[in-house]
C-alpha positions in Angstrom: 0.0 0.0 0.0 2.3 2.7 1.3 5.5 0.9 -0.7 4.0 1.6 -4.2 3.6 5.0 -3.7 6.9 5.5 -1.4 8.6 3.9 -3.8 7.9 6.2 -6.8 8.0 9.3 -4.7 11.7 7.9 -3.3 12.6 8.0 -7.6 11.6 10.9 -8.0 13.1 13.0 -4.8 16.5 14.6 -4.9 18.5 16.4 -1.8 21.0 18.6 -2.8 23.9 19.2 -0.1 24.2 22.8 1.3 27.5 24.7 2.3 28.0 24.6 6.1 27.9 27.4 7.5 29.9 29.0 10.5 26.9 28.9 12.9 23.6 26.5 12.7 21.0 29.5 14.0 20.6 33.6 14.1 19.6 35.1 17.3 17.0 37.5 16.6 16.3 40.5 18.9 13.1 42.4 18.9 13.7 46.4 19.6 10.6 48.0 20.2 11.6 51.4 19.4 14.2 50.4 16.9 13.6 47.3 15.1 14.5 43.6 14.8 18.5 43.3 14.7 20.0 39.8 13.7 23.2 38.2 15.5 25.2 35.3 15.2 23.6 32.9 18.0 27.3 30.8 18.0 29.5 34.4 19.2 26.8 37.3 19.4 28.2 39.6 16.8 26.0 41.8 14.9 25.0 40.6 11.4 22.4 43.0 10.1 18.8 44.2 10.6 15.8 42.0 9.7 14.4 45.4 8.0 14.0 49.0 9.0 11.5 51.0 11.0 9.7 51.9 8.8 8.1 48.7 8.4 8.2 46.9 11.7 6.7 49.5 13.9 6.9 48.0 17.7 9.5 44.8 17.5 7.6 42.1 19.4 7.6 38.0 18.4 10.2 36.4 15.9 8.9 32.8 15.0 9.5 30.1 12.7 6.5 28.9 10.4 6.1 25.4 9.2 6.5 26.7 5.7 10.2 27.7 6.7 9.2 31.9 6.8 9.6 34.3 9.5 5.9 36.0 11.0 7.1 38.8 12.8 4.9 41.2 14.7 4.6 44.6 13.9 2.8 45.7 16.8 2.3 49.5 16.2 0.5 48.3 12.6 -1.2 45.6 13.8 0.0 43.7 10.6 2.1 40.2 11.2 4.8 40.4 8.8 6.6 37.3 7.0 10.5 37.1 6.1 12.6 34.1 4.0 14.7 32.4 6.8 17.4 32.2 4.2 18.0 35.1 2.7 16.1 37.2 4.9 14.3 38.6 2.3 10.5 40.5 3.2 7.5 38.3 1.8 4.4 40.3 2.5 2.1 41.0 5.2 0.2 37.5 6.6 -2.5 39.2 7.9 -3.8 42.2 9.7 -5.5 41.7 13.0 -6.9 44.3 15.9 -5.1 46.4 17.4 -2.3 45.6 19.8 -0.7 41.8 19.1 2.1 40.8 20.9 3.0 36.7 20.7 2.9 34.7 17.7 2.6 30.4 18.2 2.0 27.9 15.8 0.1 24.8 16.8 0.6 21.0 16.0 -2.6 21.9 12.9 -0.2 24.7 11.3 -2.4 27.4 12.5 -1.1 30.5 14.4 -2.2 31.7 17.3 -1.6 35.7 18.5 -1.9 37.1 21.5 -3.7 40.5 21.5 -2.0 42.9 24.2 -5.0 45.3 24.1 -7.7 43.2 23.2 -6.7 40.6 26.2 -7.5 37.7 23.8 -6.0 35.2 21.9 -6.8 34.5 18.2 -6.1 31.9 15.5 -5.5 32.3 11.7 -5.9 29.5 9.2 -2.5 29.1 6.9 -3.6 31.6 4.0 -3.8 34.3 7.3 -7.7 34.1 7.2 -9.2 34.6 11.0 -10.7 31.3 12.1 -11.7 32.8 15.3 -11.2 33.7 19.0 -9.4 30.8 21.1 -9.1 32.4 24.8 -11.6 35.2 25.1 -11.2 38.7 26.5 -10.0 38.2 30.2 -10.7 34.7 30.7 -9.1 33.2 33.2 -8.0 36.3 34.6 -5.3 37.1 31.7 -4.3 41.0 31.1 -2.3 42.0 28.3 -1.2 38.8 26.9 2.2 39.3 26.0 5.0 37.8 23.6 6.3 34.9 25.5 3.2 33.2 24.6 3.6 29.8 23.3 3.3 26.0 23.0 4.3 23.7 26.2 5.6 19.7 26.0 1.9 18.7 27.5 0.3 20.2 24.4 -1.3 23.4 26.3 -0.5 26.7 24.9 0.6 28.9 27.8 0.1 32.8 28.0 2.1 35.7 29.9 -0.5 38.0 31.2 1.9 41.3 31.3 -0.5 43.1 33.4 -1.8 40.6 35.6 1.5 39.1 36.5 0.0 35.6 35.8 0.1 32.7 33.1 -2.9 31.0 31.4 -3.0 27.8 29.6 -5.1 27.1 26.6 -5.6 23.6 26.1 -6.9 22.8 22.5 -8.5 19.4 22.9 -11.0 20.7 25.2 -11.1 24.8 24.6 -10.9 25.6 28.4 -8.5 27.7 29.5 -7.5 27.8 33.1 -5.1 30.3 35.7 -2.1 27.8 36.2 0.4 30.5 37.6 -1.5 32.8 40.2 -0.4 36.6 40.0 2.7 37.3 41.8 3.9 34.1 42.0 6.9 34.0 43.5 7.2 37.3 43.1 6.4 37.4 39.2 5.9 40.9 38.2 5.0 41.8 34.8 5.3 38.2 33.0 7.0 38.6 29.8 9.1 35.5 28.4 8.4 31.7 28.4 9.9 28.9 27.6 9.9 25.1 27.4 12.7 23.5 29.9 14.3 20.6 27.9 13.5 18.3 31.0 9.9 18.4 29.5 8.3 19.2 32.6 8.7 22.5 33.5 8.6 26.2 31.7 10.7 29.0 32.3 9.5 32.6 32.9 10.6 35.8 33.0 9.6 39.2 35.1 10.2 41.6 33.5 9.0 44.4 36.4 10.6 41.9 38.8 13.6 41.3 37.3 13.6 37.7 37.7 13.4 34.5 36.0 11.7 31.6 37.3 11.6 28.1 36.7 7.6 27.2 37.1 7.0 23.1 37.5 3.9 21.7 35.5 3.0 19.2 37.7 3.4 20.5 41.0 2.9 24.4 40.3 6.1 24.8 42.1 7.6 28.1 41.6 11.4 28.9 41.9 13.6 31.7 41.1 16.5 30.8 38.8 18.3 34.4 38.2 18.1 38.1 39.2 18.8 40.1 35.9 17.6 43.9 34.9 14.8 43.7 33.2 14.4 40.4 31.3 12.2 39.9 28.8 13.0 37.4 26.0 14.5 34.1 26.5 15.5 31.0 24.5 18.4 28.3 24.2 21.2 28.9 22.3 22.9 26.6 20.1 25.5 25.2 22.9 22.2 24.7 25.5 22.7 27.8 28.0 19.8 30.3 27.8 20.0 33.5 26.1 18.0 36.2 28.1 17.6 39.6 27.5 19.3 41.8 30.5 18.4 45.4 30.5 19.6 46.8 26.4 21.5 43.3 26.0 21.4 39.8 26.2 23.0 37.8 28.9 24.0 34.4 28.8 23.1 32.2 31.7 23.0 28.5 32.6 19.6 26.8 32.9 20.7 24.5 35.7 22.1 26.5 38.3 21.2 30.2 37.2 24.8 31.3 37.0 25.0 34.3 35.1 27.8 33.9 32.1 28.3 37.2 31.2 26.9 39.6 28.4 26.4 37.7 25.0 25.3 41.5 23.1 26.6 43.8 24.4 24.2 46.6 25.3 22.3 48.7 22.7 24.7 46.8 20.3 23.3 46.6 16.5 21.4 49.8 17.7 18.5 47.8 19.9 16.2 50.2 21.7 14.4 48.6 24.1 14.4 44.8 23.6 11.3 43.1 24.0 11.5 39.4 22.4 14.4 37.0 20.9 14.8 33.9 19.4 17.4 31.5 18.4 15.8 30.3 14.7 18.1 27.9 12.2 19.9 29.6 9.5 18.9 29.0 5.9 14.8 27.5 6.6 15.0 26.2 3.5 17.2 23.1 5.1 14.7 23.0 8.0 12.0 20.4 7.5 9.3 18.9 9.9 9.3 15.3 10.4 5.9 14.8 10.5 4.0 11.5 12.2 1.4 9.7 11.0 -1.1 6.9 12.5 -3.3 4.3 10.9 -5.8 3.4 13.3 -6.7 -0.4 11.8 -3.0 -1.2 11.7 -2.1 0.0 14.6 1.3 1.4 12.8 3.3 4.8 12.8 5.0 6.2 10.1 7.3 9.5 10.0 8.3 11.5 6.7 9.9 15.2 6.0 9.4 14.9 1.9 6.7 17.1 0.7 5.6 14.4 -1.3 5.2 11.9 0.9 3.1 14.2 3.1 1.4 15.3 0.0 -0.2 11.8 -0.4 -0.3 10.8 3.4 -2.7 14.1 3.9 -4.8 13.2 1.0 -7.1 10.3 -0.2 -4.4 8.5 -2.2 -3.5 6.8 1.0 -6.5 5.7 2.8 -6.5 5.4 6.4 -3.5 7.2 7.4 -3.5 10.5 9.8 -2.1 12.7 11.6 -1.3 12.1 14.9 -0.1 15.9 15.5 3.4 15.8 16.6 6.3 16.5 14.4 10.0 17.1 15.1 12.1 19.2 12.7 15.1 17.4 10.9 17.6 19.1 8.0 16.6 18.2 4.7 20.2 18.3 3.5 23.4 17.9 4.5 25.1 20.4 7.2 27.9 20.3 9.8 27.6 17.5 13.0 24.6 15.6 11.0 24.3 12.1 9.8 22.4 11.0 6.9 18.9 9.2 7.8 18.3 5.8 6.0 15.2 4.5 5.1 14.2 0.4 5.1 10.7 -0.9 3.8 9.7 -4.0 6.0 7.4 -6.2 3.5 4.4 -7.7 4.4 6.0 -10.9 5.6 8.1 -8.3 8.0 5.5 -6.3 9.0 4.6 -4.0 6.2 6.3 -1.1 7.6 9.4 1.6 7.6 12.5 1.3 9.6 14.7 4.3 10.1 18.6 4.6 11.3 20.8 8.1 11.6 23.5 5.2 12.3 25.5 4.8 8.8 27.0 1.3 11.0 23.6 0.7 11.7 22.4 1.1 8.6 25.2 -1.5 6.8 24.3 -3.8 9.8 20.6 -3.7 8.6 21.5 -4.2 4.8 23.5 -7.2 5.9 21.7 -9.1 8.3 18.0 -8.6 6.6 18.4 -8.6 3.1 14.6 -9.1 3.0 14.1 -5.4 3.8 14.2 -3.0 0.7 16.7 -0.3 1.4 14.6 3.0 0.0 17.5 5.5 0.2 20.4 6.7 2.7 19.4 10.4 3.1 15.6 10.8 3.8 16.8 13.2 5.9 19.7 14.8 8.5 20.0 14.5 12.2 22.8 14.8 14.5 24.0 12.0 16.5 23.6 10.7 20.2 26.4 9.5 21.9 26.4 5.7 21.1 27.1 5.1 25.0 24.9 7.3 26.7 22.4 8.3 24.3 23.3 12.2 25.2 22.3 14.8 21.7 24.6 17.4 21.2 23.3 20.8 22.7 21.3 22.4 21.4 19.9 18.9 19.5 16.5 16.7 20.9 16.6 12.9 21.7 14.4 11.0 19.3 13.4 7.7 20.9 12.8 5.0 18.6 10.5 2.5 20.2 9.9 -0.9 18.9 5.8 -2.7 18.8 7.6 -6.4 19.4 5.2 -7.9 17.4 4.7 -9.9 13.9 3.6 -6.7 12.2 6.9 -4.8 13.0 6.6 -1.4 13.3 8.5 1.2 15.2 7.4 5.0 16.6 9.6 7.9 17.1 9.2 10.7 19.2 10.5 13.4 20.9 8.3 13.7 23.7 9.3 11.7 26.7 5.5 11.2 27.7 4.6 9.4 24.4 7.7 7.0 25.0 6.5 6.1 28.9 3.0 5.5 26.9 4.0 3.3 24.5 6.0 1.4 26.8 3.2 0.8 29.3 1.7 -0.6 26.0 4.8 -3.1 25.4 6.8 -1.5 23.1 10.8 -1.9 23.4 12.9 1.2 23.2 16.2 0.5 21.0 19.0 3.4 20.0 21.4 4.4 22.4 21.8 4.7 26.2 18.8 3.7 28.5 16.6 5.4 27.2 16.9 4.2 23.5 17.8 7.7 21.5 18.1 6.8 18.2 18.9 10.0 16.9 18.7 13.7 17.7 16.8 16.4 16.2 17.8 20.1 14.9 16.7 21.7 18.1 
């Protein structure tokens, strides 16, 4: 079923190696009174501006789309505004909403998702920037100027900084209720302005802006903590070597995310000519080597299946293959070759095998498969690019993601990858066998 069609999409797909560059990512820094100014997220030096003034009018969120472009929010024009990610190049205005956006997320369906600082709400927009409607209505759940921190956590919610009510909301999709889960002034939380996913999966980090603090908030528990003291910190993110970047006062200060130790000032202040910073993010260079490994489900045969080529998705998302869907989670992988990644390679398992795909980042791995199963139609050695774990402890490079590859142990082999540590204690309370590296089975390690 999925063979035919792989099989003639595999013929027909060519990656094309890119040049390395000297640094995977940009560090982007929102100036609200200036504009957004671009660094080197390896050394901090200044690069360039994204544009001038006198189209982004009140810097707020940077983010990545799924369609590899910038959305940046002009906030004093109400427009969102998209950029190429690899040549940095403007690409129109995605839509114009009321007045006062702040944070930009996208969600697991592609949509977006923007705060409204002075409409207290939060909206979505369909791809083609068309308003599909209001998500988290004016004030609900006690949220006050939603601000640009705002975005996706690893349980699926989408969390909310609420400026001027000191607080955090959380959206949750599945259901459509949105609930206080941070009470104003939590541990001293003044003016919320940054958030962000810690890579232990269970808790966020937040910054206070009016406070001066950022605080390490546990999902779970609630528990509150305050990780560092800095002036004024607003925007926060990892950078490439896993320490946080934070914005401290007119710069940004590097500090470490285990023990709050601050490392000293990564831009230097007002550097690039930043008035005001309000927002950063660490984003991949070149987008157009950036793809989303995108997972699929089919609900009769119990079976996953991943994929980054746009024509595989292509098919899997409409009726040429029946009974495949998405599941909603993704992970993003290079298309093409670039420095510190290994080459994905792809294995059909026929029927008699399970009727299923086998993946390896492991080019030893992948030799080991071709020898010992010659039953197993080799599709191609570079699906796709990931960096490796360490082969004895499973540890991913900073700045990378452990991919576990888990194993159904049954007739009709099939095997699930994920990056999300949750979905792996699921599927083995459901039997599965974890394989890769180290204890926890990390079979390979995604671009950030």
């Amino acid at each position: 079923m999925l063979k035919s069609v792989v099989a003639c999409i595999l013929s027909l797909v060519a990656v094309t190696a890119s040049a390395q560059t000297p640094c995977p990512s940009r560090l982007f820094v929102s100036g609200y009174v200036s504009t957004v100014h671009v660094f080197d997220a390896c050394t901090g030096a200044y690069l360039r501006d994204l544009d001038t003034r006198a189209r982004i009018q009140g810097a707020q969120a940077v983010v990545l789309g799924p369609d590899g472009f910038l959305y940046v929010v002009s906030e004093e024009t109400s427009q969102i505004l998209r950029y190429r990610n690899d040549t940095l190049d403007y690409a129109g205005v995605f839509a114009t909403v009321p007045i006062g956006p702040t944070g930009l997320a996208f969600g697991p369906d592609r949509s977006l998702y923007v705060a409204g600082y002075d409409t207290d709400d939060v909206r979505r927009f369909a791809a083609d920037g068309a308003l599909l409607g209001t998500v988290v209505p004016a004030r609900a759940a006690g949220l006050g100027g939603p601000d640009n921190g705002m975005r996706f956590g690893p349980d699926g919610r989408l969390y909310v900084p609420g400026y001027d009510t000191n607080n955090v909301v959380a959206y949750d999709p599945a259901t459509g209720a949105t609930t206080q889960v941070v009470a104003p002034r939590s541990g001293g939380l003044f003016q919320t302005r940054g958030l962000l996913s810690a890579r232990d999966g269970a808790s966020l980090f937040i910054t206070g802006e009016g406070s001066g603090q950022v605080l390490r908030w546990t999902i779970a528990t609630g528990a509150i903590v305050e990780l560092a003291k800095l002036t004024k910190p607003t925007g926060i993110d990892y950078a490439p070597d896993g320490m946080l970047l934070v914005i401290n006062g007119q710069g940004v200060e590097k500090v470490d995310p285990a023990t709050g130790a601050k490392l000293g000032a990564f831009v230097a202040p007002s550097a690039g000519g930043i008035a005001f910073p309000t927002y950063l993010a660490v984003i991949p260079a070149g987008q157009g080597n950036i793809r989303l490994a995108i997972e699929y489900y089919h609900a009769t045969l119990d079976h996953y299946f991943i994929s980054a080529l746009d024509a595989d998705i292509a098919a899997l998302d409409s009726d040429a293959l029946k009974g495949w869907a998405r599941t909603g989670r993704s992970f993003p992988v290079y298309a093409a070759a670039t420095g510190g990644a290994s080459p994905v390679c792809r294995f059909y398992l026929p029927p008699a095998n399970g009727d299923s795909h086998f993946y390896s980042a492991s080019p030893a791995e992948c030799a080991e498969v071709k020898a010992k199963f010659p039953t197993f139609v080799y599709e191609a050695s570079d699906v796709f690019h990931v960096a490796l774990p360490d082969t004895t402890t499973g540890a991913c490079p900073a700045g990378t993601t452990p991919v576990y590859r888990l194993w159904n142990a049954r007739a009709d082999s099939n095997h699930r990858y994920t990056i999300d540590a949750t979905v792996r204690a699921e599927m083995l309370a459901k039997g599965y066998i974890p394989e890769g590296y180290g204890p926890l089975g990390v079979a390979m390690c995604a671009a950030g």
